[in-house]
C-alpha positions as YAML, in Angstrom:
chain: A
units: angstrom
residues:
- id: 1
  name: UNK
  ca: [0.00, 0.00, 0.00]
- id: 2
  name: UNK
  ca: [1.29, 3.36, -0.89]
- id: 3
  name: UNK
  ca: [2.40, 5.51, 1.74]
- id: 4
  name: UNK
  ca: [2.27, 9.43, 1.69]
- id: 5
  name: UNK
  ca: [5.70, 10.08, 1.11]
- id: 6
  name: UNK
  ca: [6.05, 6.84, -1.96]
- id: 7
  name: UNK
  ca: [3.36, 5.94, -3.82]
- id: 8
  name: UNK
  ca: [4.52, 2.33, -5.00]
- id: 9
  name: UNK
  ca: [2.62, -0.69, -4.65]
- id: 10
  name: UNK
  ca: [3.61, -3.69, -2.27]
- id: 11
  name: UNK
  ca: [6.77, -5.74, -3.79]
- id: 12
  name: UNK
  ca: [7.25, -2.62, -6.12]
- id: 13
  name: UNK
  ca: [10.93, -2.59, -3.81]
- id: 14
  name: UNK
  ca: [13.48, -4.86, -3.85]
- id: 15
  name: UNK
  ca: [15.18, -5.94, -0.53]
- id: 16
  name: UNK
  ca: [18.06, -3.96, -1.40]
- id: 17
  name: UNK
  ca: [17.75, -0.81, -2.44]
- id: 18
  name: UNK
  ca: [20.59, 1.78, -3.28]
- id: 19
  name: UNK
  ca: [19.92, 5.51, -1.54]
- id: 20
  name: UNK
  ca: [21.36, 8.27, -3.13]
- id: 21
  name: UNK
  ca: [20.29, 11.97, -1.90]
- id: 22
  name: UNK
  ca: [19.93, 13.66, -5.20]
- id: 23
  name: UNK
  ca: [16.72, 11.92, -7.17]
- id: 24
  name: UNK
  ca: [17.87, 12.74, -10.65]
- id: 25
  name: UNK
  ca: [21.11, 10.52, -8.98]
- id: 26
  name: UNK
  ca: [18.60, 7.52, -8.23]
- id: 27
  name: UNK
  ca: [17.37, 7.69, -11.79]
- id: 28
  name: UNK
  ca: [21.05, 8.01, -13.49]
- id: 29
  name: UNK
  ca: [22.05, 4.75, -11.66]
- id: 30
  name: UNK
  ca: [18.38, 3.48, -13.04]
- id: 31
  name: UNK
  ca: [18.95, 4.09, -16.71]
- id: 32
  name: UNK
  ca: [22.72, 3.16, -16.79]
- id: 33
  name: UNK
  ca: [23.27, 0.45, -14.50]
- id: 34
  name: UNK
  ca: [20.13, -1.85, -14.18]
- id: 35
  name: UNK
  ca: [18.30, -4.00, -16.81]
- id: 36
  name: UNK
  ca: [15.01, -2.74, -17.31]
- id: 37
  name: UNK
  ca: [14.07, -0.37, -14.80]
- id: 38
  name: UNK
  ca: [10.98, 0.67, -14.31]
- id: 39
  name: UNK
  ca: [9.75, 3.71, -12.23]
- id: 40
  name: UNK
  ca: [8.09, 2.43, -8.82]
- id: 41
  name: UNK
  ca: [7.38, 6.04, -7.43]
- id: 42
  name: UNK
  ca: [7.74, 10.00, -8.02]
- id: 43
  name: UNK
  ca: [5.36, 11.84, -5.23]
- id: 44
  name: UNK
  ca: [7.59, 15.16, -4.87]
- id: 45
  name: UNK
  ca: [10.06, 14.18, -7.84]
- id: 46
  name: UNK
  ca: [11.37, 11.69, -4.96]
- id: 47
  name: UNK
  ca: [12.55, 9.32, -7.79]
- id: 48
  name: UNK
  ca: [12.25, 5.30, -7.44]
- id: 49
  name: UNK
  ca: [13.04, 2.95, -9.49]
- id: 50
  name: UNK
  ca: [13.17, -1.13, -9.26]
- id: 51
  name: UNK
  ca: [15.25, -3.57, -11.91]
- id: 52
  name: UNK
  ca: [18.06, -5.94, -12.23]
- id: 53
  name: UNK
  ca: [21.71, -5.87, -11.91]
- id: 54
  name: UNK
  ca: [23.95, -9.08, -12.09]
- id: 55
  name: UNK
  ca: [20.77, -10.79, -12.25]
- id: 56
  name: UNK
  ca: [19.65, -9.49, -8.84]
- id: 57
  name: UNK
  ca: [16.79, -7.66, -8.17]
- id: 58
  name: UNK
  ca: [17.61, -4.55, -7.30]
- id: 59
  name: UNK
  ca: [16.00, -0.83, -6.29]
- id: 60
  name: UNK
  ca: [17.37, 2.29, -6.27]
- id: 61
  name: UNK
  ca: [15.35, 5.38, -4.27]
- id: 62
  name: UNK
  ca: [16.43, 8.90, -3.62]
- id: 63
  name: UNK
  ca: [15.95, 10.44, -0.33]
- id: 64
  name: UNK
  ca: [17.11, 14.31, -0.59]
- id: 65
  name: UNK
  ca: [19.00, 16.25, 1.72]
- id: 66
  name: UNK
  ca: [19.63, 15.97, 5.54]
- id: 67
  name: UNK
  ca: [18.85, 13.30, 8.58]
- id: 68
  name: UNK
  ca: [14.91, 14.31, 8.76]
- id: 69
  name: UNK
  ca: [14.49, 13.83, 4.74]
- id: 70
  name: UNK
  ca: [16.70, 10.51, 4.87]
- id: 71
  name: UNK
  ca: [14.71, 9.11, 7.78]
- id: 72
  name: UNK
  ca: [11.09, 9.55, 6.19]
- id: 73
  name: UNK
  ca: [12.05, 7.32, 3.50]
- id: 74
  name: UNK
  ca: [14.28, 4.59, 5.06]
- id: 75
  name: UNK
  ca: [11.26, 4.22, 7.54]
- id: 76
  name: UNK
  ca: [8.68, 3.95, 4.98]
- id: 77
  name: UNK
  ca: [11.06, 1.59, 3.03]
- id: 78
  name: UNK
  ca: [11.64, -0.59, 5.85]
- id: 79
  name: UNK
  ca: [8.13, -0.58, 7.41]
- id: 80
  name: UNK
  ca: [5.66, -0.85, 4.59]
- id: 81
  name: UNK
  ca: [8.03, -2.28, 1.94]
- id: 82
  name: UNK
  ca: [9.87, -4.90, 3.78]
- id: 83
  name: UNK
  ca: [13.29, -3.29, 2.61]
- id: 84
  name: UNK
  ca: [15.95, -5.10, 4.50]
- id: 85
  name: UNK
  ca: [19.50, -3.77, 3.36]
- id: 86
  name: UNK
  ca: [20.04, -0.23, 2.74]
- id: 87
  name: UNK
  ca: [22.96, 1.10, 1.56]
- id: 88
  name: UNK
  ca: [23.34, 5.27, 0.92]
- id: 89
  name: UNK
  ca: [25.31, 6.16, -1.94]
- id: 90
  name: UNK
  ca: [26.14, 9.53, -1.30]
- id: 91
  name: UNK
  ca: [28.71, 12.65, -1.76]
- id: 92
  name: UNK
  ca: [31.00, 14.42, 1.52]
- id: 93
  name: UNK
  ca: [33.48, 16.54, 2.44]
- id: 94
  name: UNK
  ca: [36.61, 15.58, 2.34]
- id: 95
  name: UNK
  ca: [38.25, 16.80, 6.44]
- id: 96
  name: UNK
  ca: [41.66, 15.84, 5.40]
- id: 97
  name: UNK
  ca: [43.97, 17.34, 2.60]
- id: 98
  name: UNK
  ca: [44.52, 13.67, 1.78]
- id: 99
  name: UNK
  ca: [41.14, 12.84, 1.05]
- id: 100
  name: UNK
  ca: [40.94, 13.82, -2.36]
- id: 101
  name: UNK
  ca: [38.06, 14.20, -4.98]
- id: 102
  name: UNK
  ca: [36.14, 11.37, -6.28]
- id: 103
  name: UNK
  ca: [37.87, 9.33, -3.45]
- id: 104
  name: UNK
  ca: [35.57, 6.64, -1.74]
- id: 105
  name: UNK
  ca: [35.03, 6.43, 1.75]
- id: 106
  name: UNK
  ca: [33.31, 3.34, 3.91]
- id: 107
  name: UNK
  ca: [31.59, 5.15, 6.81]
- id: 108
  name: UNK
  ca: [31.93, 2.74, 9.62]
- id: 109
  name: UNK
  ca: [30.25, 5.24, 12.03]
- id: 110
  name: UNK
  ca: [28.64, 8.16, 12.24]
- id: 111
  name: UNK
  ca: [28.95, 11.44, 14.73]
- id: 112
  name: UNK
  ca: [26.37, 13.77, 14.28]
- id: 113
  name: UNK
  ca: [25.06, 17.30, 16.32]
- id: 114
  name: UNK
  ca: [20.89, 16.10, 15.44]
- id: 115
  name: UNK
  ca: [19.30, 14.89, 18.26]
- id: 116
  name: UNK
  ca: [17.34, 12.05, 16.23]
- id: 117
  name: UNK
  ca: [19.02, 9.77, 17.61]
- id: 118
  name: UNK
  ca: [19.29, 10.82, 21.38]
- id: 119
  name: UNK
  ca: [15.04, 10.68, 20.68]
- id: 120
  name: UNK
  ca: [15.56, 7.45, 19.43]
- id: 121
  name: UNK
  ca: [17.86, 6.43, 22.51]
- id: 122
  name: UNK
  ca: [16.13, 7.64, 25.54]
- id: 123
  name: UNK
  ca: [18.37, 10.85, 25.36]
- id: 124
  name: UNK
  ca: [21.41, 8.64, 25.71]
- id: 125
  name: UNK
  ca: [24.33, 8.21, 23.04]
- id: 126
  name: UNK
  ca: [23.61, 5.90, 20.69]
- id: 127
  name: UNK
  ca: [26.55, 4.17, 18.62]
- id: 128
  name: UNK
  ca: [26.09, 4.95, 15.11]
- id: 129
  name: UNK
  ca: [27.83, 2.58, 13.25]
- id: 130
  name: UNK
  ca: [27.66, 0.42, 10.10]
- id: 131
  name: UNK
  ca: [26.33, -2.99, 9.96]
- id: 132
  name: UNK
  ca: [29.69, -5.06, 10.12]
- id: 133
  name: UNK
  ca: [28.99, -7.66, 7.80]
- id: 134
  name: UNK
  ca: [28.03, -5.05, 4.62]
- id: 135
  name: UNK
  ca: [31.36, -3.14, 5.52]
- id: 136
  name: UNK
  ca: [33.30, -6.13, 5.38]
- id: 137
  name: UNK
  ca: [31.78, -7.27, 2.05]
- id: 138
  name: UNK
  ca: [32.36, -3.77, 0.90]
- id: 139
  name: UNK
  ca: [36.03, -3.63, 2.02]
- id: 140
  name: UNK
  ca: [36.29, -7.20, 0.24]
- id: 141
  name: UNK
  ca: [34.87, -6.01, -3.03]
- id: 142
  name: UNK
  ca: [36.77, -2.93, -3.35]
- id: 143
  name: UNK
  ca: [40.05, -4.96, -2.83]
- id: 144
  name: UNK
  ca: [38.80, -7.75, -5.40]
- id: 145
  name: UNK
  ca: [37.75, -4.89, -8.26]
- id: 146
  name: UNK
  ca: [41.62, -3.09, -7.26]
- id: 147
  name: UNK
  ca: [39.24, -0.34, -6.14]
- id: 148
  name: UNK
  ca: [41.11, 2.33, -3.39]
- id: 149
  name: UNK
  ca: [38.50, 3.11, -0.32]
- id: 150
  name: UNK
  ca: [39.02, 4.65, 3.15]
- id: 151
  name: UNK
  ca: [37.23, 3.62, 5.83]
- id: 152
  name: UNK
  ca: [36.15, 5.22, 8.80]
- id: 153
  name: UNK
  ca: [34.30, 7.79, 10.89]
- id: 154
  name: UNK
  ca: [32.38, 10.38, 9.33]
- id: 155
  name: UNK
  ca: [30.20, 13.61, 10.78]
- id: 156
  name: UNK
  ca: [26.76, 13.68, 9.95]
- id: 157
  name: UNK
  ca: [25.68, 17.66, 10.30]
- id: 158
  name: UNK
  ca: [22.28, 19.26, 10.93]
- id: 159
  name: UNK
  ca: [22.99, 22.16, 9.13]
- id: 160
  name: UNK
  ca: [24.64, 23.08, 5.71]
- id: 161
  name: UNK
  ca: [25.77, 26.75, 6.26]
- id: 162
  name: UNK
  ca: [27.55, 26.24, 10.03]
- id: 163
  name: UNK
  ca: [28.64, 28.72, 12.25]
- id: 164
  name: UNK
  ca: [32.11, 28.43, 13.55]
- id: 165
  name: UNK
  ca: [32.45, 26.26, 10.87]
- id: 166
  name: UNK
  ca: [36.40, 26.19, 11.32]
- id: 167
  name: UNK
  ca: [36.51, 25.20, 15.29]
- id: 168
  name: UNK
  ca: [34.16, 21.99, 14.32]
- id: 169
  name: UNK
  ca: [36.18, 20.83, 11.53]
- id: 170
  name: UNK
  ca: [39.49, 20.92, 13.28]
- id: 171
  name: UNK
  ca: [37.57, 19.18, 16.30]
- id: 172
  name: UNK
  ca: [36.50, 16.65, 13.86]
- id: 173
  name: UNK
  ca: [40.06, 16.47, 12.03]
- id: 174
  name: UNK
  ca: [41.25, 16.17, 15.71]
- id: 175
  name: UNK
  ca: [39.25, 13.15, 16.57]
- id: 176
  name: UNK
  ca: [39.98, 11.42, 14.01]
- id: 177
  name: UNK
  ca: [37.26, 12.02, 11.29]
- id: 178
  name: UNK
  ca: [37.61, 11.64, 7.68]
- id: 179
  name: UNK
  ca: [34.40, 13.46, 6.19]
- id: 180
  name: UNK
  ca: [31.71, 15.47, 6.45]
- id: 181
  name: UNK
  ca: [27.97, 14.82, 5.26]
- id: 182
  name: UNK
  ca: [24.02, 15.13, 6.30]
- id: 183
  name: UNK
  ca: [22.58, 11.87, 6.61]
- id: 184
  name: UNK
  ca: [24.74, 8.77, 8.01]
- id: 185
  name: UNK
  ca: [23.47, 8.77, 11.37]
- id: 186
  name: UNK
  ca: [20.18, 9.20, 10.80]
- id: 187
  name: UNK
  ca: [20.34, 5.73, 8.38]
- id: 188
  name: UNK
  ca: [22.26, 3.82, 10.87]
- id: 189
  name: UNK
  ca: [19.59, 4.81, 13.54]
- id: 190
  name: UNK
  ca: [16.88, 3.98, 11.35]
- id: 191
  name: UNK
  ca: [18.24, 0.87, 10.59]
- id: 192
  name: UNK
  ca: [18.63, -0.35, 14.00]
- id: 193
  name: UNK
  ca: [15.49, 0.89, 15.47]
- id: 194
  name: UNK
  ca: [13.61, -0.65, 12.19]
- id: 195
  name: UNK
  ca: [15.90, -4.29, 12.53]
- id: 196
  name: UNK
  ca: [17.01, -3.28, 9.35]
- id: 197
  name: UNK
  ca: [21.22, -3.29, 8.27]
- id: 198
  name: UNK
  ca: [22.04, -0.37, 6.61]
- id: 199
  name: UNK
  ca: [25.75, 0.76, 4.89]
- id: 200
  name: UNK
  ca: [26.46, 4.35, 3.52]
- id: 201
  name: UNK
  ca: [29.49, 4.23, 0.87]
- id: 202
  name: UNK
  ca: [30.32, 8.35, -0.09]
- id: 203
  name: UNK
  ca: [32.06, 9.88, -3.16]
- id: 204
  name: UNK
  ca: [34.38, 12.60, -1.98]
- id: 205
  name: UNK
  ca: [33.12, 15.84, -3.66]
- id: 206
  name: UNK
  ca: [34.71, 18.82, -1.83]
- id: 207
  name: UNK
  ca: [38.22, 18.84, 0.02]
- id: 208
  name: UNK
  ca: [37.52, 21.59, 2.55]
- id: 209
  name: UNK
  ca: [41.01, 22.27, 3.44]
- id: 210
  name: UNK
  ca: [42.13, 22.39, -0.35]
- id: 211
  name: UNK
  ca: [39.32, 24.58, -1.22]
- id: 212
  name: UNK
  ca: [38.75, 22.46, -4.22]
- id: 213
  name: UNK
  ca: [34.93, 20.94, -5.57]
- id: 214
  name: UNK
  ca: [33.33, 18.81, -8.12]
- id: 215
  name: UNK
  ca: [30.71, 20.97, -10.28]
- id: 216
  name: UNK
  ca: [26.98, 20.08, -9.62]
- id: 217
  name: UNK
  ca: [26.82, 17.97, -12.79]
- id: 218
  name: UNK
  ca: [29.78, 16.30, -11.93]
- id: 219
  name: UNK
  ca: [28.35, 15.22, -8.47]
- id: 220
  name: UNK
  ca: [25.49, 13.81, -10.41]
- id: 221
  name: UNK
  ca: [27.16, 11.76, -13.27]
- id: 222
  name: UNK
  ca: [31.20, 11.34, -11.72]
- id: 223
  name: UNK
  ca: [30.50, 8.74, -8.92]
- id: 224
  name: UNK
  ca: [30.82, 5.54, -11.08]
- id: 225
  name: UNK
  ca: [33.56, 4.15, -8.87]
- id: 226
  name: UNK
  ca: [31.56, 4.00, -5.62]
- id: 227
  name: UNK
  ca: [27.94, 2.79, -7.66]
- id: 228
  name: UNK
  ca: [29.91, 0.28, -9.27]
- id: 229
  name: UNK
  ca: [30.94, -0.80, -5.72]
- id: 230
  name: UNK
  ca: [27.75, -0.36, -4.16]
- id: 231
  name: UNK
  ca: [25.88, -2.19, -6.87]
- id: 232
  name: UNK
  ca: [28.25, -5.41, -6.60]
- id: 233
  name: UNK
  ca: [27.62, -5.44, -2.80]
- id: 234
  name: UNK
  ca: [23.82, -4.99, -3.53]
- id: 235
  name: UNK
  ca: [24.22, -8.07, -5.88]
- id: 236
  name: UNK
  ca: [25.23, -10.06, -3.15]
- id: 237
  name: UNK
  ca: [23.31, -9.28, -0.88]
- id: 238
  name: UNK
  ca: [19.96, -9.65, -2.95]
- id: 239
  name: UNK
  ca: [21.50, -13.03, -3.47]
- id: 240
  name: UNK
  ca: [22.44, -14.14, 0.52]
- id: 241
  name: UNK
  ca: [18.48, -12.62, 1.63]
- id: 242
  name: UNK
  ca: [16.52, -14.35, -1.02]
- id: 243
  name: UNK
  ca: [14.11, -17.01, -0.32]
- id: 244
  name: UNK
  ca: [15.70, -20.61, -0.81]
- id: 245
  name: UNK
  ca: [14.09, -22.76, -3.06]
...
């Protein structure tokens, strides 16, 4: 049954679907990547899409900007879709002058300044971290394919324009963090309130010390390295959660 946020039907969604922020994203990875895709839901230009890859039913679904925006759709997909591996396909800021453009990261774990999941906690600290098992697969793939990634913590912020923008990056630098995004620890909370296992996988497209960027087109159409690795890890794992005959 359609929900007011997606307007598929039920078993329109695979169990894996890809999650990039940027819709027009979701439908790029559609059209170039999977066999006969086919458009599963649009309400708000919120772009789905369901089809093959590998053989493997697979869906991709945007879900815009920021932890609130993120967690609408992950819920939805998890609760009235039966979604059961998630993995967010996504651009950052790179923290370090070594983390350079189009660079790959594996977000382990997630610090964040929202309060989602301190709600979600009873106002404790709750560990936002990957699901272990997707992180190792992705680690493994990347080193099969020859494929460079990081891996590590990244910073999940509430806001876009910060104040005192350069005391929190050098506190983040400081403790060890390698990026800088708006949605990570939202998904992992999701995913762990929902019983769901969730993985985020980010294309580098700013280096904030460096001052350097990737153009908005680029960002759209540049991040074939990390969908290429997030696609072969949904493969898999559309092939370890299917029914056995």
């Amino acid at each position: 049954m359609a929900t007011i946020h997606i307007s598929a039907e039920p078993g329109d969604f695979a169990d894996v679907v890809l999650m990039p922020g940027d819709p027009l994203r979701a439908r790029y990875i559609a059209e170039r990547y999977l066999e006969q895709p086919r458009e599963v839901t649009a309400v708000r230009n919120m772009l789905g899409f369901t089809g093959h890859y590998q053989g493997k039913r697979i869906s991709v679904m945007g879900h815009g900007m920021g932890i609130p925006s993120i967690s609408i759709y992950a819920t939805e997909l998890i609760r009235h879709y039966g979604v059961r591996v998630l993995i967010r396909v996504g651009s950052c800021g790179g923290l370090r002058p070594e983390v350079e453009l189009k660079d790959v990261i594996v977000a382990l774990a997630a610090g964040t300044d929202s309060r989602v999941n301190r709600l979600r906690f009873l106002d404790n600290d709750f560990p936002a971290v990957a699901d272990f098992n997707l992180a190792r697969r992705a680690m493994e793939i990347a080193e099969r394919r020859g494929q460079p990634v990081r891996a590590g913590s990244v910073f999940s912020a509430d806001l876009f324009y910060m104040p005192d923008v350069e005391r929190l990056h050098a506190t983040l630098v400081r403790m060890g963090m390698l990026a800088i995004e708006m949605e990570v620890a939202g998904l992992y909370g999701v995913a762990a309130e929902q019983g769901a296992r969730a993985l985020a996988l980010l294309a580098v497209a700013d280096n904030l010390p460096l001052g350097r960027e990737l153009s908005s087109a680029e960002r759209e159409t540049s991040f074939d390295a990390m969908i290429g690795l997030a696609l072969e890890l949904a493969a898999e794992e559309a092939a370890a959660v299917a029914p056995q005959p």
